[in-house]
Backbone as a chain_set.jsonl record, in Angstrom:
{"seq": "XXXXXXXXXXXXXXXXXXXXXXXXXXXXXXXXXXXXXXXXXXXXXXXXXXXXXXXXXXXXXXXXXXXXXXXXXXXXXXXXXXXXXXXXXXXXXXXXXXXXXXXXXXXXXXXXXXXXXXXXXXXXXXXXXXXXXXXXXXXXXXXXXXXXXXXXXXXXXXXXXXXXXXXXXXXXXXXXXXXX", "coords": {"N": [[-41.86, 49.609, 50.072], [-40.072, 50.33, 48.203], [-40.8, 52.054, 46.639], [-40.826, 55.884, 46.683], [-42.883, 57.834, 48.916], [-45.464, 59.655, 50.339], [-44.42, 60.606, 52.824], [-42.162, 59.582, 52.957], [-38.912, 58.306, 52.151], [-38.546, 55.994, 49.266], [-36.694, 53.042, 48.678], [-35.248, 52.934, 46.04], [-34.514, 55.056, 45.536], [-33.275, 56.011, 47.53], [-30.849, 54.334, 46.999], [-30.047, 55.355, 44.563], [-29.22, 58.103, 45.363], [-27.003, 57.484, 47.383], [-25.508, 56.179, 46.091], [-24.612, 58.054, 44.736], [-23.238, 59.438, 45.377], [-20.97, 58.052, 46.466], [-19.293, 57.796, 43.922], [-19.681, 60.43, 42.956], [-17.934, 61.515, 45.251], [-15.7, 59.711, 45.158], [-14.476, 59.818, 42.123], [-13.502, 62.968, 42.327], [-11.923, 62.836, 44.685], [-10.15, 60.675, 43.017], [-9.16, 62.299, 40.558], [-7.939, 62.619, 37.503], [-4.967, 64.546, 37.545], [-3.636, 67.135, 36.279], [-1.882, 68.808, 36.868], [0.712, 67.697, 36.413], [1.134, 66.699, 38.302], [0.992, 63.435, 40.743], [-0.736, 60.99, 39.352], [-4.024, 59.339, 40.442], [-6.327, 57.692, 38.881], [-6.412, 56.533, 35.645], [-6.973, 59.054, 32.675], [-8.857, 57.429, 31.199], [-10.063, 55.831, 32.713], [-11.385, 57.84, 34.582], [-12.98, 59.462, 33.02], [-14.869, 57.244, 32.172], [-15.691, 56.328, 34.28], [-17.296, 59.023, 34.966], [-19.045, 58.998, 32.814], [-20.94, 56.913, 33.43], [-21.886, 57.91, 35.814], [-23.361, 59.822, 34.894], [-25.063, 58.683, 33.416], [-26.278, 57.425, 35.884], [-27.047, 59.714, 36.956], [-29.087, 60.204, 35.379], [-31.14, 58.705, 35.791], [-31.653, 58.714, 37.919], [-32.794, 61.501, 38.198], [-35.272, 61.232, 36.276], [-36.917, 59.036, 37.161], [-37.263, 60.502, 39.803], [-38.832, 62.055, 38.84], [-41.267, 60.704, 38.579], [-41.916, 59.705, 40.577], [-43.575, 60.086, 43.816], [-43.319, 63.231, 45.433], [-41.162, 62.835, 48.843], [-42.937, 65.058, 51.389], [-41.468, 68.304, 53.141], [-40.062, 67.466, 56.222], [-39.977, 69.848, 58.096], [-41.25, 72.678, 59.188], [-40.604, 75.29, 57.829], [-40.951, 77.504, 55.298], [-39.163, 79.274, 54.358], [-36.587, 77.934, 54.513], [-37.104, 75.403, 53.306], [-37.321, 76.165, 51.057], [-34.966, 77.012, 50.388], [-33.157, 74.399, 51.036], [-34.365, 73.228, 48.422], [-33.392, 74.544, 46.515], [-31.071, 74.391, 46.981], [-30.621, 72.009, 46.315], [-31.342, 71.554, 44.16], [-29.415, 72.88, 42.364], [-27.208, 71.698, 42.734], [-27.883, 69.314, 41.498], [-27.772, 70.27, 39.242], [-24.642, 71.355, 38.876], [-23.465, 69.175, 39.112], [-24.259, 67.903, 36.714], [-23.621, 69.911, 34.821], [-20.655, 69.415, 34.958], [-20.161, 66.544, 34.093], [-21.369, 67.389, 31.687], [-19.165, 69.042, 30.525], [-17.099, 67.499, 31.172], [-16.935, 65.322, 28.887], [-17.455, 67.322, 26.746], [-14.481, 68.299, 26.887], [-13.167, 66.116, 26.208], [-14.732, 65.278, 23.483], [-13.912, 67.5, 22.035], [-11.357, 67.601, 21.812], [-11.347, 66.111, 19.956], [-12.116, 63.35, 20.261], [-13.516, 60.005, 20.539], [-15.589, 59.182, 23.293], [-14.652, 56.405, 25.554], [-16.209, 54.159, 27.115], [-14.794, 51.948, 28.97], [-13.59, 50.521, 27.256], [-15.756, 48.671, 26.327], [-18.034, 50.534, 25.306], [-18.878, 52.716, 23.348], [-19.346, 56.374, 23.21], [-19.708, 58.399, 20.167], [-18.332, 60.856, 19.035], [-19.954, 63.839, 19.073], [-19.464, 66.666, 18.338], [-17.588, 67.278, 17.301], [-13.464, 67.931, 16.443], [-12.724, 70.227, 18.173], [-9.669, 72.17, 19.243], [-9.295, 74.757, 19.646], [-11.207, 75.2, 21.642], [-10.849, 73.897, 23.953], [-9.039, 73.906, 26.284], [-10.689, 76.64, 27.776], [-12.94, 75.039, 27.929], [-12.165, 72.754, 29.796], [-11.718, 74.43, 32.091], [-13.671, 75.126, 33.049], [-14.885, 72.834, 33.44], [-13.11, 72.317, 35.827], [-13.461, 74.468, 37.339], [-16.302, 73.986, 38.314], [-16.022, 71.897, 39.373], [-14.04, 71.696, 41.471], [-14.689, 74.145, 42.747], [-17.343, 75.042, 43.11], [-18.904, 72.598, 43.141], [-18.071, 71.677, 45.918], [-18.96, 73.77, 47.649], [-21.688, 73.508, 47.107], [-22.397, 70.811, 48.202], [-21.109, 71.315, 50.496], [-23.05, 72.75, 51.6], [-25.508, 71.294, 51.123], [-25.041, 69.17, 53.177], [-24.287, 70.584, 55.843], [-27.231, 71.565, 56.287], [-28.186, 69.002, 56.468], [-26.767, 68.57, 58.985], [-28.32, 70.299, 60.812], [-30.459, 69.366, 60.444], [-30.011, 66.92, 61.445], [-28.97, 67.227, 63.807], [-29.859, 69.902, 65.327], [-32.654, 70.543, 64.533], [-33.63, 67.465, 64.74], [-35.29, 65.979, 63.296], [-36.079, 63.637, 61.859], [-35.349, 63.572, 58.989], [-32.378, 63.278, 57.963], [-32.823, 60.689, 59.025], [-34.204, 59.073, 56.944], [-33.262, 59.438, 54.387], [-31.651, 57.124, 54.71], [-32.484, 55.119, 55.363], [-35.379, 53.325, 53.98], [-38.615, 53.401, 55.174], [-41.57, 52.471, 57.201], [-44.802, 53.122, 56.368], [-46.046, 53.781, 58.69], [-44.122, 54.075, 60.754]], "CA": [[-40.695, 50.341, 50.525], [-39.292, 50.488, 46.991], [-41.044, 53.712, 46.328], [-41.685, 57.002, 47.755], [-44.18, 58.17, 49.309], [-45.603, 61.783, 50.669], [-43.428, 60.363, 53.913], [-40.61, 58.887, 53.028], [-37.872, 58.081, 50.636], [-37.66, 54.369, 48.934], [-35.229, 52.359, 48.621], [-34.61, 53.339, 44.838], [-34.303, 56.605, 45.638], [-32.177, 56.105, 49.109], [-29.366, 53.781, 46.528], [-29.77, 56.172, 43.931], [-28.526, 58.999, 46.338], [-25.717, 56.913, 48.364], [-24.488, 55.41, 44.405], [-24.005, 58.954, 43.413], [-21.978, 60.03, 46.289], [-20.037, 57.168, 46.447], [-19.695, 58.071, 42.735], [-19.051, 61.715, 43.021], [-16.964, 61.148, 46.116], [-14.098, 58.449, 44.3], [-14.437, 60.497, 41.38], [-13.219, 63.848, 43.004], [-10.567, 62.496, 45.354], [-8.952, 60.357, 42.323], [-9.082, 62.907, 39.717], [-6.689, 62.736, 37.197], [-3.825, 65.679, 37.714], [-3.391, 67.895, 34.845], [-0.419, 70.153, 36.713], [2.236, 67.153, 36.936], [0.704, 65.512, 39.915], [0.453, 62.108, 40.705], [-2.643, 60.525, 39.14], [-5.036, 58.12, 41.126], [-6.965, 56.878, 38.247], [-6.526, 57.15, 34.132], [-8.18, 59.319, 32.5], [-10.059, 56.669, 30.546], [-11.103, 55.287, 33.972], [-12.159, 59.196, 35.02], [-14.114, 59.181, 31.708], [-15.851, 56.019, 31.753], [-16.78, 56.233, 35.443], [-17.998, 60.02, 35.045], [-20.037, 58.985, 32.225], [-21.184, 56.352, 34.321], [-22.464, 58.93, 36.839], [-24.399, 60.493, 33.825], [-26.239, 57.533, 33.833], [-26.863, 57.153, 37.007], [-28.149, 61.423, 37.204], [-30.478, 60.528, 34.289], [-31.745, 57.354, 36.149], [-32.144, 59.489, 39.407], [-33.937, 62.371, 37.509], [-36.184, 60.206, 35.694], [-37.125, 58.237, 39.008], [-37.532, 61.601, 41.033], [-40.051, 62.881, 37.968], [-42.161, 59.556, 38.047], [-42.247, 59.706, 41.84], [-44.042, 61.0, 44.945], [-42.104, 63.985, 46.271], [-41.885, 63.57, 50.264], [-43.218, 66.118, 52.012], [-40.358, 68.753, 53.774], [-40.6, 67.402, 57.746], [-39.597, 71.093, 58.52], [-41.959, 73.863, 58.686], [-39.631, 76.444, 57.748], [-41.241, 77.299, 54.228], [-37.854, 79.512, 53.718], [-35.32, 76.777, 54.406], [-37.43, 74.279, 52.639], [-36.817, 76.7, 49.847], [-33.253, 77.491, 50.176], [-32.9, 73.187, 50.679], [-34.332, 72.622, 47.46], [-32.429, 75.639, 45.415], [-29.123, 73.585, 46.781], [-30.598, 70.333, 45.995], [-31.315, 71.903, 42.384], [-27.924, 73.42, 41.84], [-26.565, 70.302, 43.359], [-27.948, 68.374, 40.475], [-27.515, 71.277, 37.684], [-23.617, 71.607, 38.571], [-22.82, 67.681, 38.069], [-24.631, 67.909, 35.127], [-22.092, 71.115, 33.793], [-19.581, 68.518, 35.363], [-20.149, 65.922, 33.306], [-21.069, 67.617, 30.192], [-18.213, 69.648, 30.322], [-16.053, 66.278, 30.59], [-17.715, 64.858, 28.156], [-16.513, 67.781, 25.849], [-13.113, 68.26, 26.864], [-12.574, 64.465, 25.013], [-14.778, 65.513, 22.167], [-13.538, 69.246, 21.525], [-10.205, 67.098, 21.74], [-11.712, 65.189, 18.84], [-11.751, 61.819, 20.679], [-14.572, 59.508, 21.276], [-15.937, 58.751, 24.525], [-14.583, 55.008, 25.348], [-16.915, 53.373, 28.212], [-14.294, 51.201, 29.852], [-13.29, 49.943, 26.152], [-16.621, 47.756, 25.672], [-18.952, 51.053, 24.046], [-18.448, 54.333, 22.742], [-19.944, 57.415, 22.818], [-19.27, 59.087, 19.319], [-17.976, 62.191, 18.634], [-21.038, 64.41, 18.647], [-19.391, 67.928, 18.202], [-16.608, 67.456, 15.721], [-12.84, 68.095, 17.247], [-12.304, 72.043, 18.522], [-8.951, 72.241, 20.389], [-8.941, 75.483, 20.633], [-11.581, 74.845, 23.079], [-10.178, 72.53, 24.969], [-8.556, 74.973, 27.59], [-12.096, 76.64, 28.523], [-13.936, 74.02, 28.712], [-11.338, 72.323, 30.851], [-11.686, 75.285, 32.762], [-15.315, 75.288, 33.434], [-15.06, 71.685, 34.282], [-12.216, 72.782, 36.907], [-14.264, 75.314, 38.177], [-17.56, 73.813, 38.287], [-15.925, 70.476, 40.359], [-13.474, 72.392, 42.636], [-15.363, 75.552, 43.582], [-19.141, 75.031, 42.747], [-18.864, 71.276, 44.025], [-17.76, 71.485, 47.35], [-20.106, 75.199, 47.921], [-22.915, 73.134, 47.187], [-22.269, 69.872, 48.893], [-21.331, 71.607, 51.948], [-24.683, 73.514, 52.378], [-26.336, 69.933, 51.872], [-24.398, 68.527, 54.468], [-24.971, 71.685, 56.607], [-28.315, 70.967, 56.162], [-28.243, 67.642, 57.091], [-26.517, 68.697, 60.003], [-28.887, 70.754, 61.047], [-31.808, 68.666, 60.843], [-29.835, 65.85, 62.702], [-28.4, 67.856, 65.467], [-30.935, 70.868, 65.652], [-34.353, 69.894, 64.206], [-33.659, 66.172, 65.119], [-36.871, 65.529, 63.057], [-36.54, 62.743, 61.503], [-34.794, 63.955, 57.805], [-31.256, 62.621, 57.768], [-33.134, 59.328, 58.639], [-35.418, 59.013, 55.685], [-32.155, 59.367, 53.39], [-30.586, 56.543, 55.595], [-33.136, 53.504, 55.0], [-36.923, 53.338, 54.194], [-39.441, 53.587, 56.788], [-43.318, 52.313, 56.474], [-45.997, 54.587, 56.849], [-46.421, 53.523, 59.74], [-43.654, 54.437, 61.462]], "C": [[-39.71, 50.624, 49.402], [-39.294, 52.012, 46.632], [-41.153, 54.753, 46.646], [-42.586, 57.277, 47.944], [-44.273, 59.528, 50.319], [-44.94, 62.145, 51.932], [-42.703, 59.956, 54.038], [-40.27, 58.405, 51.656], [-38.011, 56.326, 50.401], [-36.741, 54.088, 49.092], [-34.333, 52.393, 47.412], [-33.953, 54.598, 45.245], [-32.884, 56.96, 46.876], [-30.524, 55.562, 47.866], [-29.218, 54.81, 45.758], [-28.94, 57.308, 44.708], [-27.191, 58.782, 47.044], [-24.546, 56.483, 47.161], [-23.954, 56.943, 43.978], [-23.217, 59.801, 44.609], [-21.086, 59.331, 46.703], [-19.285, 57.713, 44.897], [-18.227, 59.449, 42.48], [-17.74, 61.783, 43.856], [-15.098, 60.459, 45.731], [-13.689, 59.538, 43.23], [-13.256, 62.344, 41.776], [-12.08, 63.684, 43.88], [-9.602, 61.566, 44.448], [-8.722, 60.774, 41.013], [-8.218, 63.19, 38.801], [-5.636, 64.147, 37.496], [-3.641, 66.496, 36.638], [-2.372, 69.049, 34.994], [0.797, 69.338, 37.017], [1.957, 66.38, 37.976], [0.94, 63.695, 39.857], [-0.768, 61.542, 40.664], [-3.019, 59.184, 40.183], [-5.51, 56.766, 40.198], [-6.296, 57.615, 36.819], [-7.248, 57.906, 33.927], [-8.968, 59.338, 31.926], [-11.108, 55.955, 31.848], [-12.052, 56.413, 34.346], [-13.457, 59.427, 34.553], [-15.067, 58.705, 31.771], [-16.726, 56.512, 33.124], [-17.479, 57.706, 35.619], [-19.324, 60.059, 34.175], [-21.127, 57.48, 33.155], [-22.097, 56.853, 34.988], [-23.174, 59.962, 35.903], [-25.305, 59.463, 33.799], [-27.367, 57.515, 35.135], [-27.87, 58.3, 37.653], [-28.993, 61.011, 36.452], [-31.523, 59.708, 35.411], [-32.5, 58.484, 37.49], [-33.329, 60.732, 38.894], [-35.241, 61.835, 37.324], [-37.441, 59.5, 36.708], [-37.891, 59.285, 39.496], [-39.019, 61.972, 40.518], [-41.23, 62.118, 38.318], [-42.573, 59.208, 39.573], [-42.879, 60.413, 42.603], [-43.072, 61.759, 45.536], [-42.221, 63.769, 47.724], [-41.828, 64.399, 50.678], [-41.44, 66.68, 53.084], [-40.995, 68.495, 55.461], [-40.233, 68.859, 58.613], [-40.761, 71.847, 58.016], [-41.91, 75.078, 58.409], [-39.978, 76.843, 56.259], [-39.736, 77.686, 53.437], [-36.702, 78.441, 53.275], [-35.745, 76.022, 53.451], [-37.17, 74.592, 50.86], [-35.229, 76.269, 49.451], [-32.731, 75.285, 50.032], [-32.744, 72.82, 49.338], [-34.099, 73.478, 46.364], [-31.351, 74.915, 45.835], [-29.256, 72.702, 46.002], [-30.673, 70.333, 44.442], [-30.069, 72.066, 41.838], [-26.918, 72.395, 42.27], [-26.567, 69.677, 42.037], [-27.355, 69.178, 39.471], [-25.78, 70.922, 37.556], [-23.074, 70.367, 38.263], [-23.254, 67.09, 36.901], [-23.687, 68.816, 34.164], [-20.916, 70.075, 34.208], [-19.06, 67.5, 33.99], [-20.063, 65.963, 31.754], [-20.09, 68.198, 29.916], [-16.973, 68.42, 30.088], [-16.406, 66.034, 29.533], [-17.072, 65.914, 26.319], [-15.484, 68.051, 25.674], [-13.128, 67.173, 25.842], [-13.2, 64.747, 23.699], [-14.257, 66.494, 21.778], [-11.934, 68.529, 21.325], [-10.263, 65.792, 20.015], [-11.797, 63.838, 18.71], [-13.512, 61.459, 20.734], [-14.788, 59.151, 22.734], [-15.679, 57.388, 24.255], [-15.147, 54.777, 26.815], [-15.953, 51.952, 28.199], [-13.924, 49.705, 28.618], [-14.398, 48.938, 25.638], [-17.863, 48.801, 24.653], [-18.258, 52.514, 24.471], [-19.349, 55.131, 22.508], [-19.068, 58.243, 21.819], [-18.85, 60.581, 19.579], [-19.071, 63.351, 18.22], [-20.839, 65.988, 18.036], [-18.473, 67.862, 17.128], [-15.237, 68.152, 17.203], [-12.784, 69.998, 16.976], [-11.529, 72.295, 19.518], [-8.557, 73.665, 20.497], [-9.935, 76.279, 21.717], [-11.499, 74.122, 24.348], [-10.195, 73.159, 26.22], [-9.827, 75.133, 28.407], [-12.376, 75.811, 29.019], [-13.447, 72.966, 30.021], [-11.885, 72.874, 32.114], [-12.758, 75.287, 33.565], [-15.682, 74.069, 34.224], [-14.506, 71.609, 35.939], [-13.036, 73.424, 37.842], [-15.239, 74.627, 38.943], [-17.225, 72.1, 39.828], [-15.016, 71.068, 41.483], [-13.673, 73.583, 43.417], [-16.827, 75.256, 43.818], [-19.401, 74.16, 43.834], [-19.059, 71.554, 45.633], [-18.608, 72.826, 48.203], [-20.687, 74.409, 48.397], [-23.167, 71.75, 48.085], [-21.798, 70.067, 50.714], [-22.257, 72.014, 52.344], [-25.547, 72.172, 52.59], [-26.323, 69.256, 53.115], [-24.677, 69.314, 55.776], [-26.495, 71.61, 57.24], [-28.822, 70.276, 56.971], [-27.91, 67.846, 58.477], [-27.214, 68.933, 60.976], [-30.04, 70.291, 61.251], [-31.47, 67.361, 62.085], [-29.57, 66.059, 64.384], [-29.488, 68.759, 66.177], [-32.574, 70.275, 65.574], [-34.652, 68.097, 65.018], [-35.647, 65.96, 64.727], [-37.086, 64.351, 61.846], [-35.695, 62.613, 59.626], [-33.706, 63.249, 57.603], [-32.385, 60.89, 57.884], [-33.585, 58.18, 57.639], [-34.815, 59.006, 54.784], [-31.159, 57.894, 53.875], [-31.055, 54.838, 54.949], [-34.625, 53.792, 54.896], [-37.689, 53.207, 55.227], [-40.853, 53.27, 56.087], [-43.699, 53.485, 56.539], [-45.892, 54.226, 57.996], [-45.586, 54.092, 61.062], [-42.938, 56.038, 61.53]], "O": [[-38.612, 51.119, 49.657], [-38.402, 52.835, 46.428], [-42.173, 54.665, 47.329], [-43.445, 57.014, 47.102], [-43.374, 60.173, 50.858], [-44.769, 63.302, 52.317], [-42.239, 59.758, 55.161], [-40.877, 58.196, 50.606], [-37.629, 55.52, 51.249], [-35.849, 54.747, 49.626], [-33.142, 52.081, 47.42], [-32.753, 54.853, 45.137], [-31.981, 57.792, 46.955], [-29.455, 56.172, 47.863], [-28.218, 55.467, 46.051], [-27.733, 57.219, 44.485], [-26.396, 59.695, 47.268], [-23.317, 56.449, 47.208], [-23.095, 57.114, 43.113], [-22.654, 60.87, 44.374], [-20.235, 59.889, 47.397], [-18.247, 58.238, 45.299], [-17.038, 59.545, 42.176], [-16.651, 62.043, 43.344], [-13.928, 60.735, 45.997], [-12.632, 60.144, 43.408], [-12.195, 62.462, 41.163], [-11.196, 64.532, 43.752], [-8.424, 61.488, 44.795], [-8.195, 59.993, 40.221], [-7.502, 64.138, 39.122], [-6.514, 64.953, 37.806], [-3.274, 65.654, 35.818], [-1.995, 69.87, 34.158], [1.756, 69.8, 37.635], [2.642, 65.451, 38.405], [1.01, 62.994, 38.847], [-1.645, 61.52, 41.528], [-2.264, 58.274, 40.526], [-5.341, 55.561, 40.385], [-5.828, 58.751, 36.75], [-8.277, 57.937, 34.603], [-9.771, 60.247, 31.717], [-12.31, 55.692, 31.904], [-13.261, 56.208, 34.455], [-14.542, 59.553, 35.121], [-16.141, 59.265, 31.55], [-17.889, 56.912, 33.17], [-18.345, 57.685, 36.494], [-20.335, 60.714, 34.427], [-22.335, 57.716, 33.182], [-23.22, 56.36, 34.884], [-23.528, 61.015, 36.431], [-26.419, 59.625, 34.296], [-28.589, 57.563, 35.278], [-28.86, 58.187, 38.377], [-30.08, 61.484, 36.783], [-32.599, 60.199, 35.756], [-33.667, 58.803, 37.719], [-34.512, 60.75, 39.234], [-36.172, 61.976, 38.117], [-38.662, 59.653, 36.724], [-39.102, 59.125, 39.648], [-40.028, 62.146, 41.202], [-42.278, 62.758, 38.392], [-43.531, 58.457, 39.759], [-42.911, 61.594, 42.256], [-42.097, 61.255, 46.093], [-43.2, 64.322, 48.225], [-40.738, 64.968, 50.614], [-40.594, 65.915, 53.548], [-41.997, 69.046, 55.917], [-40.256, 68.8, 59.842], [-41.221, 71.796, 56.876], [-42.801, 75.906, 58.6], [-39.019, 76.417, 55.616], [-39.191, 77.077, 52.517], [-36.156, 78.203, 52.198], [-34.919, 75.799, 52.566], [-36.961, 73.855, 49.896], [-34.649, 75.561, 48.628], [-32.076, 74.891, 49.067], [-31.727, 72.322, 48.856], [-34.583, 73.184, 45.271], [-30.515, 74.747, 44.947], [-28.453, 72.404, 45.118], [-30.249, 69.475, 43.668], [-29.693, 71.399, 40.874], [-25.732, 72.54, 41.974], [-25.514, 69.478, 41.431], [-26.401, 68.72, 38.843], [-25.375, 70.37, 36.533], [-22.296, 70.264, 37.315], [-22.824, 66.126, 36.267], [-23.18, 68.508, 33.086], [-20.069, 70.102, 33.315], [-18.096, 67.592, 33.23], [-19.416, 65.33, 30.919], [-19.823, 67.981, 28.734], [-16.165, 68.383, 29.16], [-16.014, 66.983, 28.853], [-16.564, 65.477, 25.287], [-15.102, 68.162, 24.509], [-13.097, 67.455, 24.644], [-12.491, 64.56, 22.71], [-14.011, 66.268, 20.593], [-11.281, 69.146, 20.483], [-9.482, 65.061, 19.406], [-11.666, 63.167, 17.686], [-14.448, 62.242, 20.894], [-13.76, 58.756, 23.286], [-16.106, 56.871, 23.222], [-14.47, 55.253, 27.726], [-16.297, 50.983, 27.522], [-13.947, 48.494, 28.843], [-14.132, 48.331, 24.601], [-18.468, 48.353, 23.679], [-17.571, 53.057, 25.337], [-20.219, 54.845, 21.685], [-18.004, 58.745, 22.179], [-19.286, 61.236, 20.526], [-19.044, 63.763, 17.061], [-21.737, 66.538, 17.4], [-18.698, 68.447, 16.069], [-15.535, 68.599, 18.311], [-12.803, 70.7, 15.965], [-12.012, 72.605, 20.607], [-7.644, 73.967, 21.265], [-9.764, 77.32, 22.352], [-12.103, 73.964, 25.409], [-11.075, 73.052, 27.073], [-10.192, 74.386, 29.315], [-12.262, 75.548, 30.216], [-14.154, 72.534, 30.931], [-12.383, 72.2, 33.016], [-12.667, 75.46, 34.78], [-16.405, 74.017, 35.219], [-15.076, 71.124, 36.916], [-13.279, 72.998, 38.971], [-15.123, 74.613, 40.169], [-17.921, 71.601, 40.712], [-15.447, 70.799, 42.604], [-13.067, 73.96, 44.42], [-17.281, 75.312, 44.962], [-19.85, 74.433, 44.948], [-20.098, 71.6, 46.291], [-18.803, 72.704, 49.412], [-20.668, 74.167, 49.604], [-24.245, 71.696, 48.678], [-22.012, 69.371, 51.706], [-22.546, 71.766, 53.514], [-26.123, 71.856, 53.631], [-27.232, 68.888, 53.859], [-25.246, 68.754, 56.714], [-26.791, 71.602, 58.435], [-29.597, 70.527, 57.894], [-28.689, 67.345, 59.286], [-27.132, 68.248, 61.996], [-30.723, 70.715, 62.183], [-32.119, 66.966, 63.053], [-29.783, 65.506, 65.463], [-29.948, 68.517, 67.293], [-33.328, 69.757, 66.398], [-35.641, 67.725, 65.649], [-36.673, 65.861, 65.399], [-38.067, 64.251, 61.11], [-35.549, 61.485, 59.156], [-33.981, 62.291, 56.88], [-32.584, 60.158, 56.914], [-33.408, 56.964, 57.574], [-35.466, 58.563, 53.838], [-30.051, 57.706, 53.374], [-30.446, 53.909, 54.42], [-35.107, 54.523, 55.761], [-37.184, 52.825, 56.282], [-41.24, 53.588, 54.963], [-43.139, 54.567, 56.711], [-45.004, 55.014, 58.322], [-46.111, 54.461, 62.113], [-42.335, 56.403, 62.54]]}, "num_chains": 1, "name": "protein.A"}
């Protein structure tokens, strides 16, 4: 029940999924402020725990590659499409997320500090008068893109739990044998 299989999700795969929306989730509602606001978190905490959640996408990638895909319990070949074009652009845009943080702090000419115990160097050299953009892109990419794409999942989800009621939301919920 660790692994997947051509019917169901593991249990790597189920934390991996629930860690990165817990993740994404915190991340996103305590975002630092950048028009005067009142901040939630620093934004060495923002930092650390976004690179964090780079981790945790590689780990999930990695995983997904080295795994059995399960089968779509829908026989909708379209949807099963259109699912896994969200579920792609799902992953792609917290990847522009991240890397885009990631250069704000270097284009700012800073190192990445992981929660003051390691450092990601300075890989680009400082360029502030990229800063802005790339800001920008990050802005974009987490307050427009984001919430697009995470609502169609959810949609989705909806849809299989309420409509299809076939079994999908469950299989993201907790492992299941074969058997059942």
């Amino acid at each position: 029940m660790l692994t997947d299989s051509k019917s169901t999700y593991g249990l790597v795969t189920i934390v991996l999924h629930w860690f990165a929306v817990i993740a994404i989730g915190y991340l996103w509602l305590n975002a630092p402020d950048d028009h005067g606001g009142q901040r939630s978190v620093s934004d060495a905490s923002h930092i650390a725990l976004g690179s964090g959640l780079g981790v945790l996408l590689i780990a999930r990638v990695l995983w997904r590659l080295g795994s059995v895909n399960p089968k779509p319990l829908s026989a909708n070949a379209l949807l099963n499409g259109v699912a896994s074009a969200v579920k792609m652009a799902l992953l792609l845009d917290i990847l522009l997320i991240i890397g885009t943080g990631l250069l704000t702090v270097w284009f700012k000419g800073d190192p990445v500090s992981l929660f003051g115990q390691w450092t990601l160097p300075n890989l680009v050299g400082a360029h502030p008068d990229m800063v802005r953009s790339v800001r920008g892109l990050h802005s974009l990419s987490t307050n427009l893109i984001l919430p697009v794409l995470l609502g169609l999942h959810v949609l989705g989800a909806i849809k299989h739990l309420v409509w299809d009621r076939d079994g999908t939301v469950a299989r993201m919920i907790w492992p299941r044998s074969e058997a059942a």
